[in-house]
C-alpha positions in Angstrom: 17.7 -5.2 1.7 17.0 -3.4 4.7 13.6 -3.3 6.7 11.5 0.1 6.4 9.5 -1.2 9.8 6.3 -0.4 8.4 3.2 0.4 11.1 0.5 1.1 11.9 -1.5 3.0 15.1 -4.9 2.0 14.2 -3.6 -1.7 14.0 -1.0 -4.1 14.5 0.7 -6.1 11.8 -1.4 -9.9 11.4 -4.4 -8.1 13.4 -7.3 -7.2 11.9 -8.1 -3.5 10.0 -10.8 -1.3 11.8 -14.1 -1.3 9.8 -13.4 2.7 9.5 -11.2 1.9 7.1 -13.1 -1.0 4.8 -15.4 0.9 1.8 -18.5 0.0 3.9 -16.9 1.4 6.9 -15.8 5.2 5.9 -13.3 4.4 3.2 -10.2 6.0 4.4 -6.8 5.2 4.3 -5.2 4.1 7.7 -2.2 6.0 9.3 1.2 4.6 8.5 4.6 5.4 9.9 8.1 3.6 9.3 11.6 4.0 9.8 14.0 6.3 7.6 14.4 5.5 4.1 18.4 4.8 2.6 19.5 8.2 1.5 20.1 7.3 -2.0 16.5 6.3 -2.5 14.7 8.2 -5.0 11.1 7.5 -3.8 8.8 5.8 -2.1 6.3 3.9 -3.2 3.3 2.2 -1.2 1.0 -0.5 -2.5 -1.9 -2.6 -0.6 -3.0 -5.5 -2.0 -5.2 -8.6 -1.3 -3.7 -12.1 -2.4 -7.2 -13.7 -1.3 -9.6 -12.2 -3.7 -11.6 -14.6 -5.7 -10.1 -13.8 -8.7 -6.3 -13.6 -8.0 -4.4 -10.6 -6.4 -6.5 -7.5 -6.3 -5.0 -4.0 -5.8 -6.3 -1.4 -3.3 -3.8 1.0 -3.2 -0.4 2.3 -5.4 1.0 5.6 -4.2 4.3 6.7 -6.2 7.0 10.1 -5.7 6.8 9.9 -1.8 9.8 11.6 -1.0 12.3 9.6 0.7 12.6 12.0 3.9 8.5 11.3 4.6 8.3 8.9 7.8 4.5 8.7 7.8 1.2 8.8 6.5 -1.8 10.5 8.5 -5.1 8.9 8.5 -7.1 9.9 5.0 -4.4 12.1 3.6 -1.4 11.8 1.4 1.4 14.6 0.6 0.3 16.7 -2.2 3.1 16.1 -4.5 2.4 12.2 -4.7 0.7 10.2 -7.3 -2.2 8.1 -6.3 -2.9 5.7 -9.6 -6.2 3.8 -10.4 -7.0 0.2 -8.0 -8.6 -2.7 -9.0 -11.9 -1.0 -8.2 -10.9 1.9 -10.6 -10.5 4.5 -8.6 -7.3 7.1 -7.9 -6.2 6.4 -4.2 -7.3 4.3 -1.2 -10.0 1.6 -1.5 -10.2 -0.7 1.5 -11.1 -4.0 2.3 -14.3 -5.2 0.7 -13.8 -8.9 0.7 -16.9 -11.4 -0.3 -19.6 -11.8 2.7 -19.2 -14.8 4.0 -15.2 -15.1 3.2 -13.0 -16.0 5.4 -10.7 -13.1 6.7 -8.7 -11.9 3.5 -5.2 -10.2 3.9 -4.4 -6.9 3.2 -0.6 -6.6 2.8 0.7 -3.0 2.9 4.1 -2.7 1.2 6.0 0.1 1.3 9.3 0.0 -0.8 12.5 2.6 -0.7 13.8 2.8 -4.6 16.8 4.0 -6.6 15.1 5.1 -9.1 11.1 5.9 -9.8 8.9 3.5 -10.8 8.2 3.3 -14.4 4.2 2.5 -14.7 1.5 2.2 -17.1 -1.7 4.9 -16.6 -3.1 1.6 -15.6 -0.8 -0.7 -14.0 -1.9 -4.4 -12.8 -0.5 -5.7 -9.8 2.4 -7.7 -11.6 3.3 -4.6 -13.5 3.5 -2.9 -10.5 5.6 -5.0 -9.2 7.7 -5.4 -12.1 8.4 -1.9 -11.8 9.8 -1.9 -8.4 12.1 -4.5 -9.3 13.3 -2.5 -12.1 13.8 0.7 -10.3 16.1 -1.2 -7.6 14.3 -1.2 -4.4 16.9 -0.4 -1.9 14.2 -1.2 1.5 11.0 -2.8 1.8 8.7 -2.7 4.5 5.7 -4.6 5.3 2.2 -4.8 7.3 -0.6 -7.0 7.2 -4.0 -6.2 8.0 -6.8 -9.0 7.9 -10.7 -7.9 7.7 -13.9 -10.0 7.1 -17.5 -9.2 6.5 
C-alpha cells in the first residue's frame, strides 16, 4: 500500500492539537496536506477518530468523494462537492478533541485513505462500519497523523 504522507502545519504528527481546534477551543477543522493520490483511486476519504475514549473508539470526523487530484485541506473548510457524515457527537463534519477533564492526553488519529472504489456507508455509519467500508472499496494508499490533546 503506498503512504499518502499525511500533515499537518498547525501540528506535527505524535504532538499535540492546538486548543483552536478542540470544541472548547473554536471548533474547526485543522489544515491537512499530503502527497498525490494513485491515479486510479476513486476518492478520498478522511476519518479522525479517538481510540481513548471511555467508551471504545469515538468518531470525530468522516469526509467521503474528495477527489483524488485534492492535495490539501485548508483550515475550517472542505471542497463543496464532499460529503461530511454524522460523528459520534451527531453532528455533519468536524468535531474536535473533547476528551474527559482530567484524562490523560487522548489520540486523535487522522486517516486519510486513497480508494478504488467509493465507500459504501450507512446514513449513520459507526466507526467499524466505516472501516469496513474502506476495506471493501479497496484502499489503494493510506496516510496517517496523530494529534494528542488533554483538558
Amino acid at each position: 500500500m503506498v503512504d499518502l504522507k499525511l500533515r499537518s502545519p498547525a501540528f506535527g504528527d505524535q504532538g499535540p492539537i492546538p486548543d483552536r481546534f478542540s470544541r472548547q477551543g473554536g471548533n474547526v477543522s485543522p489544515p491537512l496536506a499530503w502527497s498525490q493520490a494513485p491515479g486510479d483511486a476513486a476518492e478520498l476519504l478522511l476519518v479522525c477518530e479517538d481510540p481513548d475514549a471511555p467508551r471504545g473508539t469515538f468518531l470525530h470526523w468522516l469526509v467521503t468523494g474528495i477527489d483524488p487530484a485534492t492535495s490539501s485541506l485548508t483550515e475550517g473548510q472542505v471542497p463543496d462537492n464532499v460529503r461530511q457524515w454524522p460523528n459520534g457527537f451527531g453532528n455533519n463534519g468536524w468535531s474536535g478533541p473533547q476528551p474527559p477533564a482530567g484524562d490523560p492526553p487522548h489520540h486523535y488519529i487522522l486517516q486519510l485513505h486513497a480508494l478504488a472504489r467509493p465507500a459504501q456507508l450507512p446514513p449513520q455509519p459507526s466507526v467499524e462500519q466505516v472501516h469496513n467500508a474502506i476495506e471493501t472499496a479497496e484502499p489503494l494508499a493510506r496516510g496517517t497523523l496523530t494529534g494528542t490533546y488533554t483538558r
